[in-house]
Structure formats: structure tokens, C-alpha cells
C-alpha positions as CSV (number, residue, x, y, z in Angstrom):
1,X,9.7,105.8,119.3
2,X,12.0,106.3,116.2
3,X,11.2,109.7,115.4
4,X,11.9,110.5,119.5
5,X,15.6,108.9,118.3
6,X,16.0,110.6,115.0
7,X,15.0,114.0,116.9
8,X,18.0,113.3,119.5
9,X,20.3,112.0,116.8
10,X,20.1,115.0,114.4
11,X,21.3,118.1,117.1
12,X,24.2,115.8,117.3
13,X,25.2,115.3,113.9
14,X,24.2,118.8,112.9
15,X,26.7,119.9,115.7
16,X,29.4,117.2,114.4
17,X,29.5,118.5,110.9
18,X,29.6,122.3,112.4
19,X,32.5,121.1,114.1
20,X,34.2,119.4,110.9
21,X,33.6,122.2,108.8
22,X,35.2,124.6,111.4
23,X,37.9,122.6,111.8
24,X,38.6,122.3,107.7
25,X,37.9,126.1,107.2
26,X,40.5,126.7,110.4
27,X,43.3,124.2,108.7
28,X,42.7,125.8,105.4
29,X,43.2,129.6,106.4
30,X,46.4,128.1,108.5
31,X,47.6,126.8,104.7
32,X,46.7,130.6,103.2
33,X,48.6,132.7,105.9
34,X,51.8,130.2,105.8
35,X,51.4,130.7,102.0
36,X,51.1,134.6,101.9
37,X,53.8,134.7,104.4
38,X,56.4,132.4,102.0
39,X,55.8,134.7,99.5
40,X,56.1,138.3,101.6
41,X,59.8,136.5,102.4
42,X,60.3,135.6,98.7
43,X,59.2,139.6,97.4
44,X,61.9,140.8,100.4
45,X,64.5,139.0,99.1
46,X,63.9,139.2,94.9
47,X,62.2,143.0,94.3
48,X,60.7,143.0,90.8
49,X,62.1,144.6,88.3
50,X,59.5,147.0,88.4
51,X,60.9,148.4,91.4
52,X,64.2,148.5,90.1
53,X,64.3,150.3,87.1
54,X,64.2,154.0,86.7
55,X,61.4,155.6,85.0
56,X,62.3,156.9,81.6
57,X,65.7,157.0,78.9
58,X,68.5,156.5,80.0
59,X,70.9,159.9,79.9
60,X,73.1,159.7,76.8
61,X,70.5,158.1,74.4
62,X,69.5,159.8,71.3
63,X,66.2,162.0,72.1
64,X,63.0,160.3,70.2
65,X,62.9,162.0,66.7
66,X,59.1,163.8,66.1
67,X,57.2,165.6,63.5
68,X,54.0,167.6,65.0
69,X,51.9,170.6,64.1
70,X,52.3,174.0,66.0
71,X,49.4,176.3,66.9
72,X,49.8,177.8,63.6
73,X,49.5,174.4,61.8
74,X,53.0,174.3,60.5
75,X,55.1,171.0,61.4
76,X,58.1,171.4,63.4
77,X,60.6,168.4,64.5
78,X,63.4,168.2,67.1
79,X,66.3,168.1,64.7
80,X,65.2,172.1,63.6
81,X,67.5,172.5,67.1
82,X,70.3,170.8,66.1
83,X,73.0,172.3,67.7
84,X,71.5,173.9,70.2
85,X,70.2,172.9,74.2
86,X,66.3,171.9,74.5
87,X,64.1,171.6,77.4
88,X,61.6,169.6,76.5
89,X,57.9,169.6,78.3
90,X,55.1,167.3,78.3
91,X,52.0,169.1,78.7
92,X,48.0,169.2,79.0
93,X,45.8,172.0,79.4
94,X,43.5,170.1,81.7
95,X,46.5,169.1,84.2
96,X,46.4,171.4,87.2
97,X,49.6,171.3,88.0
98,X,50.3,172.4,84.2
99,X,48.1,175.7,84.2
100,X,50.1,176.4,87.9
101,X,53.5,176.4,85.8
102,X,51.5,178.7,82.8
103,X,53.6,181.5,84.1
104,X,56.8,180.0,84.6
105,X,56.7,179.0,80.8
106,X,55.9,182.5,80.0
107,X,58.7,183.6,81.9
108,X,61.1,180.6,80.4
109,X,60.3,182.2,76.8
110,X,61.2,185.3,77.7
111,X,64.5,184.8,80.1
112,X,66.6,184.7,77.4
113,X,67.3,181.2,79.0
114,X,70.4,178.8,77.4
115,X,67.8,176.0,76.9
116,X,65.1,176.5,74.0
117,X,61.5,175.3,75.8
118,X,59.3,172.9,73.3
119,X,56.4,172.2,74.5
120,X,54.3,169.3,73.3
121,X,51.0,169.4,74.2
122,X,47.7,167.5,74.2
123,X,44.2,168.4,73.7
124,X,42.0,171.0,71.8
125,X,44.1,173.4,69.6
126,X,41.8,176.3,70.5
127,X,42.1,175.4,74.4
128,X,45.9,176.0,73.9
129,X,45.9,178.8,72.1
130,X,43.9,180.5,74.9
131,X,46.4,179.3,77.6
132,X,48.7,180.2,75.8
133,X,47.6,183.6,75.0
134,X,46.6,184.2,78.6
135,X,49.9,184.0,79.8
136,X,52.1,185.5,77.2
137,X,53.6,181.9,76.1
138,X,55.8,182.4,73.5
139,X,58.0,179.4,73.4
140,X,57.1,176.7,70.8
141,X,54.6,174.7,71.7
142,X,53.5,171.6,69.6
143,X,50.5,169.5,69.7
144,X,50.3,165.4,69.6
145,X,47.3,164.0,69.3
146,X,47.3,162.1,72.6
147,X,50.1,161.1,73.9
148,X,52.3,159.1,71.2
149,X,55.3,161.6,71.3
150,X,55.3,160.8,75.0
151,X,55.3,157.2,75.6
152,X,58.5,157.5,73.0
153,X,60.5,159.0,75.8
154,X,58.3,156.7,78.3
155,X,56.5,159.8,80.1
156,X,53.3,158.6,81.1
157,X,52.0,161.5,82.8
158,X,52.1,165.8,82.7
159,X,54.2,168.7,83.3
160,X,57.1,165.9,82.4
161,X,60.2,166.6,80.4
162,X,64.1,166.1,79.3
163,X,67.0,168.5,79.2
164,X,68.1,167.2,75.8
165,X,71.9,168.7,74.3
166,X,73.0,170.2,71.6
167,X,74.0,166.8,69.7
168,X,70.2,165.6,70.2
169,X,71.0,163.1,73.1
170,X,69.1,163.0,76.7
171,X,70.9,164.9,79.0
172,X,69.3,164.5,81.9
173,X,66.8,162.4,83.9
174,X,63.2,162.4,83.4
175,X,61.7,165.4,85.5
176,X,58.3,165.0,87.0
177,X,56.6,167.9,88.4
178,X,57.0,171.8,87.5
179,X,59.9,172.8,90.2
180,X,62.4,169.4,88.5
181,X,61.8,171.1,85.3
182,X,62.0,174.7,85.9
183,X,66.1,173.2,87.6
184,X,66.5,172.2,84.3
185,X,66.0,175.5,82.5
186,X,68.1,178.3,83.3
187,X,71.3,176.4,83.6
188,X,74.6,177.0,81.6
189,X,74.9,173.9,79.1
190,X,77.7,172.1,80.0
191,X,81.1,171.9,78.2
192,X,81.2,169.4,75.3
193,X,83.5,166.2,75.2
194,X,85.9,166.2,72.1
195,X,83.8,163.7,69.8
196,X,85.0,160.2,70.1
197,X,86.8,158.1,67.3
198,X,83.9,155.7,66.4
199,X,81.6,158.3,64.4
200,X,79.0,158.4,66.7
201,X,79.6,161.2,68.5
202,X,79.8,161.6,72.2
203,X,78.1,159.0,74.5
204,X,77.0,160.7,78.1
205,X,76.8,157.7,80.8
206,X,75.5,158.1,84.3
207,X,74.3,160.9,86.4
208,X,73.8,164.7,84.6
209,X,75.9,167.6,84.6
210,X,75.5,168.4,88.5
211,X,74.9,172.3,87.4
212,X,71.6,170.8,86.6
213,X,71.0,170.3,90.3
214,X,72.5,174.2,91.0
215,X,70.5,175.5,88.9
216,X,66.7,177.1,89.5
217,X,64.7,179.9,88.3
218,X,64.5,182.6,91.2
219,X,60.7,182.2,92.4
220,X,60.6,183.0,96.0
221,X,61.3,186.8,95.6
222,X,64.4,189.3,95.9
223,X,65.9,190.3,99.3
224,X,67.0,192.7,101.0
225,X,69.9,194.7,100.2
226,X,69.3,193.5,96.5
227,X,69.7,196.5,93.8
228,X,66.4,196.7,92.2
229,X,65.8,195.9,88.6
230,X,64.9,198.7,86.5
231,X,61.8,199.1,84.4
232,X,60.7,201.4,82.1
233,X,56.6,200.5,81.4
234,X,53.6,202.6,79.5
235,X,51.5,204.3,82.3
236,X,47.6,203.5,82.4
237,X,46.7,206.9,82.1
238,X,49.5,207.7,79.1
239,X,53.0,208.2,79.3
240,X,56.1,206.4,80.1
241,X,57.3,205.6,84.0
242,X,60.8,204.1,84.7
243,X,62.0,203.4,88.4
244,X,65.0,205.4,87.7
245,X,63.0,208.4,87.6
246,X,62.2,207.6,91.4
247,X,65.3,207.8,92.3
248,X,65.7,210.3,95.3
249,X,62.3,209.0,97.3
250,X,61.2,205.7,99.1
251,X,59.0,203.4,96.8
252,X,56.3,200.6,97.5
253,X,56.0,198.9,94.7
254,X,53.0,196.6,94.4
255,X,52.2,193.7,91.7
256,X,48.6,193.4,90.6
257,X,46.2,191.9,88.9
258,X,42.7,193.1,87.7
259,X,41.4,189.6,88.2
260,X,43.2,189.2,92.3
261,X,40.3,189.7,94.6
262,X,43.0,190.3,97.5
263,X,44.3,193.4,94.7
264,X,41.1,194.6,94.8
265,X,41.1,194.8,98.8
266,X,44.4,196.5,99.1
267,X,44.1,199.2,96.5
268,X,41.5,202.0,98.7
269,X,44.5,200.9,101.4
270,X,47.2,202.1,99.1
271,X,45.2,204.7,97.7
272,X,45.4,206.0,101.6
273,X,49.1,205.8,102.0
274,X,49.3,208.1,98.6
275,X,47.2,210.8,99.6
276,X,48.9,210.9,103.5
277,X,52.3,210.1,103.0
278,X,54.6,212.4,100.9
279,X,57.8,210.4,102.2
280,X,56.7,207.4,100.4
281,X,56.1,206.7,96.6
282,X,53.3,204.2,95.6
283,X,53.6,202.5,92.3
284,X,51.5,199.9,91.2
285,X,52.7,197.4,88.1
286,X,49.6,195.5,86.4
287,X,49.5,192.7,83.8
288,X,47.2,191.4,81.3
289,X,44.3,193.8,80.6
290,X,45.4,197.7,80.1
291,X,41.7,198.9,79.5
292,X,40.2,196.2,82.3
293,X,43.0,198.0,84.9
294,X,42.0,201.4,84.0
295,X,38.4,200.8,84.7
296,X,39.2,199.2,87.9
297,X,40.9,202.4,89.3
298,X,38.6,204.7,88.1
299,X,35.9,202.6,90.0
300,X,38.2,202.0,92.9
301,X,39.4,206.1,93.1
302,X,42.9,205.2,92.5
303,X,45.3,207.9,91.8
304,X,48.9,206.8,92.1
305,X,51.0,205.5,89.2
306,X,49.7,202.6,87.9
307,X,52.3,200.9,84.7
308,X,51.6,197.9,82.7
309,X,53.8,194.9,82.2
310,X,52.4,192.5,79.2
311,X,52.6,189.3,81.0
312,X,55.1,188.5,83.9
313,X,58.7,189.8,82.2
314,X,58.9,192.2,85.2
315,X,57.5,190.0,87.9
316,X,60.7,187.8,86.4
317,X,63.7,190.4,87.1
318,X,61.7,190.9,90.4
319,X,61.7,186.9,91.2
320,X,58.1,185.8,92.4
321,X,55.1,185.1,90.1
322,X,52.1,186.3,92.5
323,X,49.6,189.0,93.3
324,X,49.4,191.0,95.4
325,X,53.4,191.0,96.6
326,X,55.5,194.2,97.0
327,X,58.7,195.6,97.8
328,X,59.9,198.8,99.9
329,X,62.9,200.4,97.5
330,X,64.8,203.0,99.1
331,X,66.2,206.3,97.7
332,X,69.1,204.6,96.2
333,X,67.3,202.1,94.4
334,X,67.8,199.3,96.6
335,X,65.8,196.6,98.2
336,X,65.2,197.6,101.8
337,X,63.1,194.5,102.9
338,X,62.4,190.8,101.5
339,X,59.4,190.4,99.8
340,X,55.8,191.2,101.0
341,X,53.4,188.7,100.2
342,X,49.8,189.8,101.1
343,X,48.1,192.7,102.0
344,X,49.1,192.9,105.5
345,X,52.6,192.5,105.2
346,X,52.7,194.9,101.9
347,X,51.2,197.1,104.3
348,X,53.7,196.8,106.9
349,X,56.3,197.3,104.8
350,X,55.2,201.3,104.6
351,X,55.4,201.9,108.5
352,X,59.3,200.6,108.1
353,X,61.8,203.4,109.1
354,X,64.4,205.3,106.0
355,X,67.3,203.3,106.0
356,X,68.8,205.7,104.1
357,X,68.6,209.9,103.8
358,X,67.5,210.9,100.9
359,X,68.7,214.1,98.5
360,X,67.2,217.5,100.4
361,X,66.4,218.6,96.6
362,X,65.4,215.4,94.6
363,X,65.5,216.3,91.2
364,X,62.3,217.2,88.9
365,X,61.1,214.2,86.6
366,X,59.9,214.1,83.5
367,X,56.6,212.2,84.8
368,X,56.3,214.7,87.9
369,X,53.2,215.4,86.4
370,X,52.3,212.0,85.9
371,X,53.4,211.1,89.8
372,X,51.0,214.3,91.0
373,X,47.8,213.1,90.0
């Protein structure tokens, strides 16, 4: 008889303290969402600081004073510029978006630009060098160990940097990302306040000289109705070329790359236009390897003029750091079209009609012979 009542007690209690616990776990996560919600209304009301504050200096603080070793070993520090505008970088060879911007530091160093490009750099010294020598770097590029030189100016990533003036104080925000840095560069440096009466020099407060905003590298490509920049490079095959000796007749001119695969594809397509159109002058300008380019025509049958810039100083005055792209010059030496980039709109670009009459007797060239064969 009791264990008939202790079987029909014990459903019942087991169903009791189901119902108890349910109802505690029910009231507590009632406590936890009123909780979570106090505090979502406290964070809307009081950001953190952390949201707050901008990342980096401040503009008008003296830049962070260093002492590193360049590729060569030597030691270099920022007062050697003194007197003069810096832009300084933040870099690692194992950071993508680094390697991407390899040729716009190539092309910094040799702009004749009226900011001097430091680069400090981590990693390998050997992995540098190669980088660097790969692209035709030739701005100074220093090495810190990790990244101590860095977290002085509170960068905590890479490509990061500072436009820093001429009396060694930050003159700009801190740029994140290759295109804010490269508006940094090429940028007049902006008048200098009369020094103030305190000894310390001048003090810039608040937002940067807006020409830093104005001002970019050109990387999208000339356009039409532009004047062409001249050239004068070493042919692969010996001798001298110079688009001024073209003047007179149409010209596609093409920027390659022994190591572009799509280069490889358009060449028998340009070799084509060469042999069946007279009216139209193909000229090929290649980079990096002058032996490795003349092996690749003679494989490929190539016969028009191909010339040799060292790294990307042409591709510069031309505006766009890419292969394959080309332009259609016409007989006065001026951009007919906006860049081609591709191999079907390089193509294109030959089936577009003169826009211009060119002389009945174009005069003989010095590289005739050259442009024959």
C-alpha cells in the first residue's frame, strides 16, 4: 500500500519542482534582459572614450625622433630632414596591400615629388632588399625591428603614415591605406607661419592644409586630348627610340610586362596589326627584364619596336601603373582616346578613325631602320 502512494506522489513532486525551476530560470532571464537593456541605454547616452578619440598624433606635435639602420646598414634619423617636407610610411613586406603600392613608391622616388618618402619597414632585410629591387625603390627605406618606431606615432597597422613639415611637426592626420597616403605625396608644402614669440616655433592646430585633400598622384590614366609625354628609351634589339621621332603617323602604344600573362595574349594580336596596317605605328614599352623581353619576342615572332623603361618612370608621365594598357596617339602627338585597359579595348583602339591628316611626306627618322624590321 505505501509504495502504490509513494509511486503516485513522486510524478507530482517531480512535475512541481519542473515547474519551480522553470519559473526561477524564467524570472532570472527577465532580470538579465532588463539588465542588458539598462546598459544598451547607458552606452547610447555615454560613448567610451574609445569611440571618441581619433586614432594617432595630433597635427602640430613634434614627429617621434628615431635612429634605424637602412638596407645598407648605415643609421639614418628623422632630423637628417630638417628643413625639408617628409612623408613618412609604415610598411611590411608581408602586407598585401603594401606589395600593391610597391610601384607607387617606385614612382614617389622618382616624381621629383616636394615630400621626401621614408619608409620604415619591418621584417627580413634580404626580403626588402628584393622588394625593393623589384620595383625600382629608391626612396629611403629604413628597417625597425618590429614595430617600436610605430606605436611612437600610434600606428598599429601597415601601409600607414604622416605628412610631417619642414620644422619636424605632424602635419597631417594619420593615413591608413595606400590611396590616403599617395594624397599626401605630391602636394605643394604649404606656406610657413612667421615663427611665434615663445621660442618654440610654430604650433599647427586642427585640420591640415586642405591642398592635402586636392592633391593625388594621377593613377587612372591620361585622356583624351592630353599632349603625350615624350620618351626617349634604349630599343630591345639596340638603339635609341623617342616618340618624337613618330611624329607624322598614328601610334598604339602598349605597356608590357614579360611576367603579364594577358601581355603574352595580346602580343601575336599586335604583331598582326604591324604586319597589315601601314597607317598605324605599334610600339611596345617593357619594364624590368631587358634580356627576359627579348627572349619573349623572339619566341613570340614579334617585330615591331619594342623600348625599355627600368621600372615604372614612364608608366608615371603616362598616369596608370598596369599591364597591358595602351594609348592611340595621333600624328601630332596627342592623345586621341582615354586609356585602354585590356586586350580588347587596346585592340579597339586600332579600328578608331584619324582624327587628324597627317603630313603627305612624313619625314625620314633616324630609327627608320629600326621601325622596318
Amino acid at each position: 500500500m505505501t509504495a502504490l502512494i509513494v509511486a503516485a506522489v513522486i510524478p507530482w513532486l517531480l512535475i512541481a519542482i519542473g515547474a519551480w525551476l522553470g519559473y526561477q530560470l524564467v524570472r532570472q532571464n527577465g532580470r538579465i534582459l532588463l539588465r542588458l537593456e539598462a546598459i544598451e541605454k547607458t552606452l547610447a547616452k555615454h560613448p567610451t572614450k574609445e569611440h571618441r578619440m581619433p586614432a594617432g598624433l595630433p597635427v602640430g606635435t613634434p614627429a617621434p625622433e628615431f635612429d634605424l639602420p637602412d638596407l645598407a646598414g648605415d643609421r639614418r634619423k628623422l632630423s637628417e630632414f630638417r628643413g625639408q617636407d617628409v612623408l613618412l610610411i609604415f610598411f611590411s613586406p608581408k602586407c598585401g596591400f603594401c606589395t600593391k603600392m610597391a610601384a607607387d613608391l617606385a614612382a614617389l622616388s622618382t616624381n621629383g615629388g616636394r615630400a621626401i618618402p621614408i619608409v620604415v619597414t619591418t621584417g627580413d632585410a634580404d626580403e626588402n632588399r628584393k622588394l625593393v629591387e623589384e620595383f625600382g625603390i629608391r626612396c629611403v627605406v629604413l628597417l625597425q625591428e618590429k614595430m617600436e618606431v610605430a606605436a611612437l606615432y600610434q600606428a598599429r597597422g601597415t601601409p600607414t603614415g604622416y605628412r610631417i613639415d619642414a620644422d619636424g611637426r605632424i602635419a597631417s592626420e594619420l593615413a591608413v591605406g595606400a590611396e590616403p597616403l599617395l594624397k599626401l605625396a605630391d602636394l605643394q608644402a604649404p606656406s610657413r607661419p612667421a615663427p611665434s614669440t615663445n621660442g618654440i616655433g610654430p604650433v599647427q592646430k586642427g585640420k591640415p592644409h586642405p591642398s592635402l585633400a586636392r592633391s593625388r598622384l594621377n593613377r587612372s590614366g591620361l585622356k583624351a586630348g592630353a599632349v603625350a609625354p615624350e620618351f626617349r628609351l634604349p630599343l630591345v634589339g639596340g638603339g635609341e627610340l623617342a616618340l618624337a621621332d613618330l611624329r607624322g603617323r598614328r601610334v598604339l602604344l602598349v605597356f608590357s610586362d614579360p611576367m603579364c600573362g594577358p601581355c603574352d595574349e595580346l602580343a601575336p594580336h599586335l604583331q598582326e596589326l604591324h604586319r597589315e596596317r601601314p597607317d598605324l605605328q605599334v610600339v611596345v614599352i617593357s619594364r624590368r627584364d631587358a634580356e627576359a623581353t627579348r627572349i619573349k619576342a623572339e619566341a613570340l615572332g614579334l617585330t615591331f619596336p619594342i623600348v625599355m623603361q627600368r621600372q615604372w618612370e614612364v608608366s608615371l608621365q603616362y598616369g596608370m601603373f598596369a599591364t597591358p594598357i595602351g594609348y592611340l596617339i595621333d600624328e601630332q602627338g596627342v592623345v586621341a582616346r582615354d586609356v585602354a585597359v585590356g586586350i580588347e579595348p587596346i585592340l579597339a583602339l586600332a579600328d578608331e578613325p584619324a582624327t587628324a591628316v597627317a603630313e603627305k611626306d612624313p619625314p625620314v627618322h633616324r630609327n627608320e631602320a629600326a621601325l622596318a624590321s
